[in-house]
N, C-alpha and C positions, 0 to 999 in steps of 0.2 A: 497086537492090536489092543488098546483100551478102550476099556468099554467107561463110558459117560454115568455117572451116576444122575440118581433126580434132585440133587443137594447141588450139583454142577451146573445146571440148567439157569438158575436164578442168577447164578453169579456171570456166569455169560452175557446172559441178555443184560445186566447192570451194566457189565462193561463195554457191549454192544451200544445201549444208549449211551454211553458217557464218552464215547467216542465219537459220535454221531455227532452230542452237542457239543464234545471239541470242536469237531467241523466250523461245526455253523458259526462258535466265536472265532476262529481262526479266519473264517470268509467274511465273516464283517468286519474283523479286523483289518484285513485287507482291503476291504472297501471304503472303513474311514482313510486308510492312507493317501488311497486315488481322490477321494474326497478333497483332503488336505491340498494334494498336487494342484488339483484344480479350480482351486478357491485362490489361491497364489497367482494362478495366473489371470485371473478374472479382474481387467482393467476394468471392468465401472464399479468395484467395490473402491470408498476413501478406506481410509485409517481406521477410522471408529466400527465401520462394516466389518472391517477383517478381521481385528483383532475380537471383535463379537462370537464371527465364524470359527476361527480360532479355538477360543475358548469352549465353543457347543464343542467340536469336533472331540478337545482333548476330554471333557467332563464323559461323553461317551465311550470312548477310548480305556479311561479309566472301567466305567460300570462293565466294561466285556472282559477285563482282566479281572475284577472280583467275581467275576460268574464262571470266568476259565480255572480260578484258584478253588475254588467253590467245588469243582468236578472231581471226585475223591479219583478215581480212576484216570486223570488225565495225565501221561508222561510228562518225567521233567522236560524232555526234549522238549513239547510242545510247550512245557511252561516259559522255557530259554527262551525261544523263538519269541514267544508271546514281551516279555520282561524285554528285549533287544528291540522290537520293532515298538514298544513304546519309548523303550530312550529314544530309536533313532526319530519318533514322532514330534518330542519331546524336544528335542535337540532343532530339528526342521522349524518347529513354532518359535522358536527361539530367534535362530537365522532370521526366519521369514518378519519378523516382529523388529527386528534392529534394520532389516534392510527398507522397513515400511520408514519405521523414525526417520531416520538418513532421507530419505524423500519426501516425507511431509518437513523436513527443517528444509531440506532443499528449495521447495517448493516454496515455503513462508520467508524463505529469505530471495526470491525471486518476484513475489509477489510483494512485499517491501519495496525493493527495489522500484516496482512496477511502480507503485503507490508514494514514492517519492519524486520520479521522474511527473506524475500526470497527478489531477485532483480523483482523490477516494471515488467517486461518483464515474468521471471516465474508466479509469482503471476498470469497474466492476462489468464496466458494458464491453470493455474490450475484450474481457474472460470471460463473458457468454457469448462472444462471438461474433461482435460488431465489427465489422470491417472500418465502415466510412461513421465517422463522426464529425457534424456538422450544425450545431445551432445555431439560431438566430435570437437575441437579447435585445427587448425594446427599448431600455432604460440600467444603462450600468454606468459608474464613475470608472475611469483609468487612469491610472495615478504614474507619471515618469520620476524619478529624482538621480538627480548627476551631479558628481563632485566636481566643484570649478576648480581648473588650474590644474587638474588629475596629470596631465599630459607633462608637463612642467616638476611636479613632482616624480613622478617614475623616471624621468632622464636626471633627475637629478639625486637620488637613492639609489640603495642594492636593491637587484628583481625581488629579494625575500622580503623585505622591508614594503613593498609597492603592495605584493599578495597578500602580506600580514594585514595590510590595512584594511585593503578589500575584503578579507575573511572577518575581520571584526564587524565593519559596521556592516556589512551585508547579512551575515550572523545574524545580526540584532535587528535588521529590518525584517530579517523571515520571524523574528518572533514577536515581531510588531505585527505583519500581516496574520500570523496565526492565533495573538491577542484578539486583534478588532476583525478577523475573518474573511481578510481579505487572499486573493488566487495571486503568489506569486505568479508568473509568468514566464521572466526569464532575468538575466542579466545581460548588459553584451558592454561589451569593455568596463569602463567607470559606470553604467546608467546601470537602473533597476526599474522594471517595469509590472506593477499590476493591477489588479481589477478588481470592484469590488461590489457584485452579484451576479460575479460566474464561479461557476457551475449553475450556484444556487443563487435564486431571485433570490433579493428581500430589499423592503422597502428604505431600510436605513441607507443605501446605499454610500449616497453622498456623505452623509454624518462621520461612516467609519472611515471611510478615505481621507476625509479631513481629518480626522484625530488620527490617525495612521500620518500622514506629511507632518502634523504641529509634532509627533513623539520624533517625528526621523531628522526635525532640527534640532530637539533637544537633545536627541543622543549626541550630537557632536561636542558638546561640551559634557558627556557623560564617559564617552571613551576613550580609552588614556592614548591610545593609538591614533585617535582622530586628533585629540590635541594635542600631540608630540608633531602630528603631517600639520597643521592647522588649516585644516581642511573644513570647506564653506560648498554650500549646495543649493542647487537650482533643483525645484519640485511644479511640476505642472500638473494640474487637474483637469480635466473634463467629463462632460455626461451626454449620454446619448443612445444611441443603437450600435450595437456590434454581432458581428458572426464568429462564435468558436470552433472550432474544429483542432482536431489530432491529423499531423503530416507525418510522412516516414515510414519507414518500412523496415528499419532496423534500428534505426534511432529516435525513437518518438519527441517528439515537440508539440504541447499544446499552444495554441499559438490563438489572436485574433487579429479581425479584419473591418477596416473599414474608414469611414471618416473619422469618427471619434477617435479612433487611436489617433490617427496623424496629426489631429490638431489637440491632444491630448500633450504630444511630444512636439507639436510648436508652440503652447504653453509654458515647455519646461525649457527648451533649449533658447526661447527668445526669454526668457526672464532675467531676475540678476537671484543673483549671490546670497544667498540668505533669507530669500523668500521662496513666498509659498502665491505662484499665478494661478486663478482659476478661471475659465470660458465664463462666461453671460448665466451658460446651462446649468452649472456646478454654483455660480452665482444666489441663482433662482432659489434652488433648493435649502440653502445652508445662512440666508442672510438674519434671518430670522434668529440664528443660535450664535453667528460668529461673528465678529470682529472685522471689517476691511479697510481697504484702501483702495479708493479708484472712484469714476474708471477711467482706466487707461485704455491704449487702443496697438493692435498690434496687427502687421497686416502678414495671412497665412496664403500659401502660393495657391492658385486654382480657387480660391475661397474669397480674398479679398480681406477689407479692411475688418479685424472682430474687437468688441469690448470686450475687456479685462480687467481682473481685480486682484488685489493681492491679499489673501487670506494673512490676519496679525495674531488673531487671537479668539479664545473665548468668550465671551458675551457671561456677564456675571450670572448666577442663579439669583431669584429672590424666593 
């Protein structure tokens, strides 16, 4: 049996406490790791949240491992241990940090998408959780423009040659509308249709839609593709009240409603070749700054006989 000296005593109890507060960093170690686990799975942190949490978790992580190296009495075992479950920590923030990126590009390429199908403004209400969207607009222009003879030229070209064309000047009218501000709409066949104080009022309305139609004739002598098809175009204007809304349920389409559109597009489709028709409405607003011809008179089905002008030009500055 030995016997303990009083020179033994001290060194026990050191090692006693030094082991004790191995423990405790070894239990808090363990508890940043559940920590970590459970921050990963925590669907209402974004991107910027986690990788925050993230970084608190490892910066702690680290200070329990200078306080474990710290402990003169602490086995290498438990230093292993310690040094292994910080790679493996280390490695997890790693994963878990590439697998967030991957979701947020997912995500901003999804909402992209979102926001080139619909205007900025829908888009944002549909991602808080609008179901039904449906305004009403007491004063907007709606602008048609359609290539005359479209029909005639496709039967008489290759289908790539008919597309190329369409991809050009339709190209260049979405960057007319995103110049002067105006809401594409849609396309459907040869026509292009849109609007201009939806989403958003504003009082120029008419002004941009007109300089929006006078650039969508110039372009045709601007692109080599228009003038190789020599392609000529009917543009109708009107103003009035319309209702927008979002249809669909897997295919979204902003779309509107009303009399304005429709005689919007019997402006365009009763006009000729190279002009620019505008309603009475569209008239009213824009006589003051532009150029006309008329009036003329065109009669729209359910509506009757209506005045008409044919927008020329700009009206000089002095």
């Amino acid at each position: 049996m030995s016997l303990s000296t009083s020179a033994d005593k001290p060194s026990r109890k050191s090692s006693s406490k030094a082991a004790a507060r191995a423990a405790e960093v070894f239990k808090a170690e363990l508890q940043v790791v559940e920590r970590t686990a459970k921050v990963s799975k925590d669907a209402s942190l974004n991107f910027e949240d986690l990788l925050r949490e993230y970084k608190a978790l490892a910066q702690e992580y680290q200070l329990l491992l200078q306080e474990a190296v710290k402990i003169t009495k602490v086995g290498d075992t438990m230093q292993e241990k310690l040094l292994k479950a910080q790679e493996q920590l280390q490695e997890l923030n790693a994963q878990l940090a590439d697998t967030n990126m991957q979701l947020k590009n997912e995500r901003e390429r999804s909402e992209e998408l979102l926001r080139n199908i619909l205007p900025s403004m829908i888009a944002e209400r549909m991602k808080r959780g609008e179901t039904t969207i449906a305004d009403s607009y007491n004063e907007v222009t709606v602008l048609f423009a359609d290539i005359v003879g479209f029909t005639h030229l496709s039967s008489a070209t290759s289908p790539e040659f008919v597309v190329a064309i369409l991809n050009d000047v339709f190209a260049y009218f979405d960057d007319l509308c995103e110049k002067y501000g105006l809401e594409k709409i849609k396309t459907i066949g040869d026509s292009y249709m849109a609007v201009s104080g939806v989403p958003e009022e504003r009082r120029d309305h008419a002004i941009a839609a007109a300089e929006t139609a006078l650039e969508m004739l110039e372009s045709l002598d601007k692109l080599e593709l228009a003038r190789m098809g020599h392609l000529s175009m009917r543009i109708g204007l009107n103003t009035g009240s319309v209702i927008a809304g979002v249809i669909g349920k897997k295919k979204f389409i902003y779309d509107l409603w009303g009399d304005t559109v429709n005689i919007a597009s019997r402006m365009e489709s009763q006009g000729v070749g190279g002009k620019i028709q505008v309603s009475e409405s569209s008239f009213k607003l824009l006589k003051h700054r532009y150029i006309f011809e008329g009036p003329g008179k065109i009669n729209v089905r359910g509506i009757g006989e209506m005045p008409t002008y044919f927008l020329v030009g700009r009206k000089p500055l002095f």
